[in-house]
C-alpha positions in Angstrom: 77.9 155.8 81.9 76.7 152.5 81.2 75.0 151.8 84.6 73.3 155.2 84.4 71.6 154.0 81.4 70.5 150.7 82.9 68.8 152.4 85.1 67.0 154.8 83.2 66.1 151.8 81.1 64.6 149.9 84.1 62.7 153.3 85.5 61.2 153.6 82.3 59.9 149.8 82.2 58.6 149.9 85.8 56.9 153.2 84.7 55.0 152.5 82.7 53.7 148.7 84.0 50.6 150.8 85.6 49.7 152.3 82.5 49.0 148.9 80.6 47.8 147.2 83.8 45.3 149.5 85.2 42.5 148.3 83.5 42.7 145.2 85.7 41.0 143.1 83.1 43.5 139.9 82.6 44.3 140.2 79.4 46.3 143.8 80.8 47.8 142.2 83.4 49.0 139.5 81.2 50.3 141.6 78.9 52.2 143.7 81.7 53.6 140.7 83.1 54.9 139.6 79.6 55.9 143.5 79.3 58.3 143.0 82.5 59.9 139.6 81.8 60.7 141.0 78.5 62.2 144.4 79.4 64.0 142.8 82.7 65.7 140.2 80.4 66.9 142.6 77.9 67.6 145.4 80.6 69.9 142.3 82.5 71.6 141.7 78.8 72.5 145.5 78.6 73.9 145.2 82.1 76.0 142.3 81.1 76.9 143.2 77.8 78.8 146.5 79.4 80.2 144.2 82.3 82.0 142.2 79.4 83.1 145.9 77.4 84.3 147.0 81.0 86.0 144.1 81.6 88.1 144.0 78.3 88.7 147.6 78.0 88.5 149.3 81.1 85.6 151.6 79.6 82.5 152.3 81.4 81.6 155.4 78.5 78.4 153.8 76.4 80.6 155.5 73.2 83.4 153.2 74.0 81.8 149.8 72.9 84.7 148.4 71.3 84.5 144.4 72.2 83.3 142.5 69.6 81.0 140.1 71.9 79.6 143.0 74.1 78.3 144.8 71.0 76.6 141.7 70.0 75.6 140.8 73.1 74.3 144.2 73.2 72.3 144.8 69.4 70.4 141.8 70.6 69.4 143.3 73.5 67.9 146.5 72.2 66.5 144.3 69.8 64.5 142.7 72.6 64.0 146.1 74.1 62.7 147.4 70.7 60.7 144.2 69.3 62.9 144.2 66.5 62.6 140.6 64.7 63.3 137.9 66.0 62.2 138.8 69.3 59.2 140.8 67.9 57.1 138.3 69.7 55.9 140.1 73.1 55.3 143.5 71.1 51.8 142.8 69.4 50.7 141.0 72.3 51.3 143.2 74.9 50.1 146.4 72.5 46.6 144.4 71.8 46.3 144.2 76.1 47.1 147.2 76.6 44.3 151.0 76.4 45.0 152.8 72.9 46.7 155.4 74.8 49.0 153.2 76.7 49.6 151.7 73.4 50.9 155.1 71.9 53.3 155.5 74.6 54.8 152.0 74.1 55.2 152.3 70.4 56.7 155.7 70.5 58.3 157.3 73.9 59.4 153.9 74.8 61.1 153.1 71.8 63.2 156.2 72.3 65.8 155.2 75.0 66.9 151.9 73.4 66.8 153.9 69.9 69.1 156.8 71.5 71.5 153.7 73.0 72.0 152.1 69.4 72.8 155.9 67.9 74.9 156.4 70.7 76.8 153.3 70.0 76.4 153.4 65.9 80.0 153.0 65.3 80.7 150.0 67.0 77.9 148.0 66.1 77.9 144.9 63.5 76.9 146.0 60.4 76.0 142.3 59.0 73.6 141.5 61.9 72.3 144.9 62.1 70.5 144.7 58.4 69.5 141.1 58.7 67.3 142.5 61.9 66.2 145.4 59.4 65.4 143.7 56.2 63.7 140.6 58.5 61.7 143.0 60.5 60.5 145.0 57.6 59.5 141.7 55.8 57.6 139.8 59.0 56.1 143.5 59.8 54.6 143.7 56.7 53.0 139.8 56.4 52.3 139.5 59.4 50.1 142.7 59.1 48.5 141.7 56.6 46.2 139.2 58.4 44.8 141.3 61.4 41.8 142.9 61.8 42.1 144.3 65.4 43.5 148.0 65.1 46.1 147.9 67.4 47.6 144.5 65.7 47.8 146.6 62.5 49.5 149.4 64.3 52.1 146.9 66.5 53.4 145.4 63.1 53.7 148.4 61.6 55.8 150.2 64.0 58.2 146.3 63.7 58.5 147.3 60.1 59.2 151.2 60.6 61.9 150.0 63.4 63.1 148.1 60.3 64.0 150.9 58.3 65.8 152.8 61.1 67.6 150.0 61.8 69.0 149.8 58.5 70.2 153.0 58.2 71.8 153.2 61.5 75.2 152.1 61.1 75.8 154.7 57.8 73.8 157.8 59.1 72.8 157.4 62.4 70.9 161.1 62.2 68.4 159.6 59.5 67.2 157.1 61.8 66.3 160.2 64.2 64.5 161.6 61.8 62.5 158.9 60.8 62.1 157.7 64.3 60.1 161.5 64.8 58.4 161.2 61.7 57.0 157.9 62.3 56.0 159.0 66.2 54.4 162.1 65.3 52.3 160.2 62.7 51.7 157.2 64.5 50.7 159.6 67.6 48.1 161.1 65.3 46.7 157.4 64.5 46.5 156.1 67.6 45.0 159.9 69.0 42.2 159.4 66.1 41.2 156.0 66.9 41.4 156.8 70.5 38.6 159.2 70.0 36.6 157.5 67.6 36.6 154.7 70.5 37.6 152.1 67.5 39.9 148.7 68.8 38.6 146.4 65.5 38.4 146.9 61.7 34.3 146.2 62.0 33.9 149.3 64.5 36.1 151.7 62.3 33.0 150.7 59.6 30.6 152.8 60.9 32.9 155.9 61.8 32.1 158.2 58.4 28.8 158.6 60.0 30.0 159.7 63.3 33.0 162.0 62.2 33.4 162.1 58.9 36.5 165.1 58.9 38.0 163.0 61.4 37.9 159.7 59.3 39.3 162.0 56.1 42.2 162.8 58.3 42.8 159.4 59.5 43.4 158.6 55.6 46.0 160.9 55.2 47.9 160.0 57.8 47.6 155.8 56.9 48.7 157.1 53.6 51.9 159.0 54.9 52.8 156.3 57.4 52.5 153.8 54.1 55.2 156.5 52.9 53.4 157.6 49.9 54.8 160.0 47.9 53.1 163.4 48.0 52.8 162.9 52.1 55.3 163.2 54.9 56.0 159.4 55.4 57.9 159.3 51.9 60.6 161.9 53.1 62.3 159.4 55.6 62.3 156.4 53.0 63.1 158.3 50.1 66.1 159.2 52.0 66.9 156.0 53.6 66.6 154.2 49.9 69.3 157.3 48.7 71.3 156.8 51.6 72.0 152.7 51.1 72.4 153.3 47.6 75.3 155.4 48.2 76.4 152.6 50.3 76.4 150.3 47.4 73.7 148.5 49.4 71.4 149.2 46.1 69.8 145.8 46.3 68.8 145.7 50.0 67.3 149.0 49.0 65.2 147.5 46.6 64.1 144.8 49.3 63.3 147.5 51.3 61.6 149.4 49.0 59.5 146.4 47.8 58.8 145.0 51.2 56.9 148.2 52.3 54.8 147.5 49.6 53.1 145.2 52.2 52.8 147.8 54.8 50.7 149.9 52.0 48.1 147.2 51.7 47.0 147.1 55.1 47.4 150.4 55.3 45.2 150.9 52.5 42.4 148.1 54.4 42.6 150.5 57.3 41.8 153.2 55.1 39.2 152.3 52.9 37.4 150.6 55.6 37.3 153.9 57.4 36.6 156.3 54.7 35.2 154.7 51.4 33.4 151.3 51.5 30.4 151.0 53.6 30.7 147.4 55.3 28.9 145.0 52.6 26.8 143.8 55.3 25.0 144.9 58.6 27.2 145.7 60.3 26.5 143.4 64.0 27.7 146.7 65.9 25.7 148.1 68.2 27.0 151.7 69.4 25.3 154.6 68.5 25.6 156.3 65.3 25.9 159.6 66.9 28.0 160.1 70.1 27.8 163.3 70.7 24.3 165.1 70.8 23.5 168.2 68.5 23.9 171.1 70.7 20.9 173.4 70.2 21.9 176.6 68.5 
């Protein structure tokens, strides 16, 4: 039921407002606030979108989306909900304001009701619309990416450009966009997990992590790689599959888009990487946090 989903929807968003405000400095509680408006504008869109599909039809089932205008009305919503572009806006902003853990939560269990509404709805929605959002988000992900050097930047454009490939393969196999969606959160949990430990929120920071944990640092290498989606890795499954999929669909040119456009995701993938594992910083670094956090424990 339509309303039941609303609601769930505006639960979760009240939810988790705490979370990203509780360390009561203001840039949190600015990003909460811009977290609410957000949420409550594209939660009010949802509402209205299935007024207008209830209207016409009757229908308060979300499977029964059949009116034109109400499906639009209500891709553009979940693409608010989402940060799809070109309301992508809020998403880096709030993430960069909110604790690393918080930020986990927003770019992976809160991404999963509006992703569960679109699959839901799959065979109603407009395809046209639908891959411009893709292709778009995958492209802005990617350059926009390119230029940051806070951590949780990085990581807010490059969940816009993995929403990009689910998005695209929505519409002609809705179950690969699951897939991908619990690839991309089990590795993007693993990230955010490492960087939460290592304490690191800027590129300058993750410097001086070989010292402190070197394993750790190895691991968080391998998983950059695999989110990147290179081959030998996990992260290539759900791209190599997508790319098959739209080929089928005679889409083989947006797959090459695609394809090339995540070429932008691996560079600053790769900056995260080598900055953590290979190249000491070329100068001193200006940090000052101890090299070792954790004292040798006698034997």
């Amino acid at each position: 039921h339509w309303i039941m989903a609303w609601t769930g929807l505006e639960i979760n968003t009240l939810a988790i407002l705490p979370l990203i405000s509780k360390s009561h400095h203001p840039r949190s509680v600015e990003a909460a606030t811009k977290y609410f408006l957000v949420q409550a504008a594209a939660s009010t869109l949802v509402l209205f979108s299935s007024l207008i599909n209830a209207w016409h039809t009757g229908q308060w089932d979300i499977t029964q989306l059949t009116h034109p205008a109400s499906s639009l009305i209500l891709t553009s919503a979940i693409a608010i909900k989402l940060g799809l572009v070109p309301f992508h806006f809020w998403f880096p902003e709030v993430l960069q304001g909110s604790p690393l853990t918080t930020g986990l939560l927003l770019s992976t269990i809160m991404k999963f009701p509006p992703i569960t509404l679109l699959y839901m709805t799959s065979p109603s929605l407009n395809p046209t619309l639908l891959t411009t959002m893709a292709v778009l988000s995958t492209a802005l992900g990617g350059w926009m990416g390119l230029n940051q050097t806070q951590t949780r930047k990085i990581l807010a454009f490059s969940s816009i450009s993995h929403l990009g490939w689910m998005t695209i393969i929505l519409i002609y196999n809705p179950k690969l966009t699951l897939m991908n969606f619990y690839l991309y959160s089990m590795m993007t949990a693993a990230v955010f997990l490492t960087l939460n430990s290592m304490k690191v929120l800027k590129l300058s920071t993750l410097m001086t992590t070989w010292a402190k944990t070197p394993s750790l640092s190895a691991m968080l290498l391998l998983t950059l790689l695999s989110l990147a989606g290179l081959p030998p890795l996990t992260g290539f499954l759900p791209k190599w599959l997508i790319v098959q999929e739209l080929t089928k669909q005679d889409m083989a040119p947006t797959a090459t888009i695609m394809a090339l456009l995540s070429l932008l995701g691996l560079f600053f993938y790769l900056r995260l990487a080598y900055c953590a594992t290979i190249t000491l910083p070329p100068h001193t670094t200006n940090h000052m946090k101890a090299w070792r956090t954790t004292k040798p424990t006698n034997p």
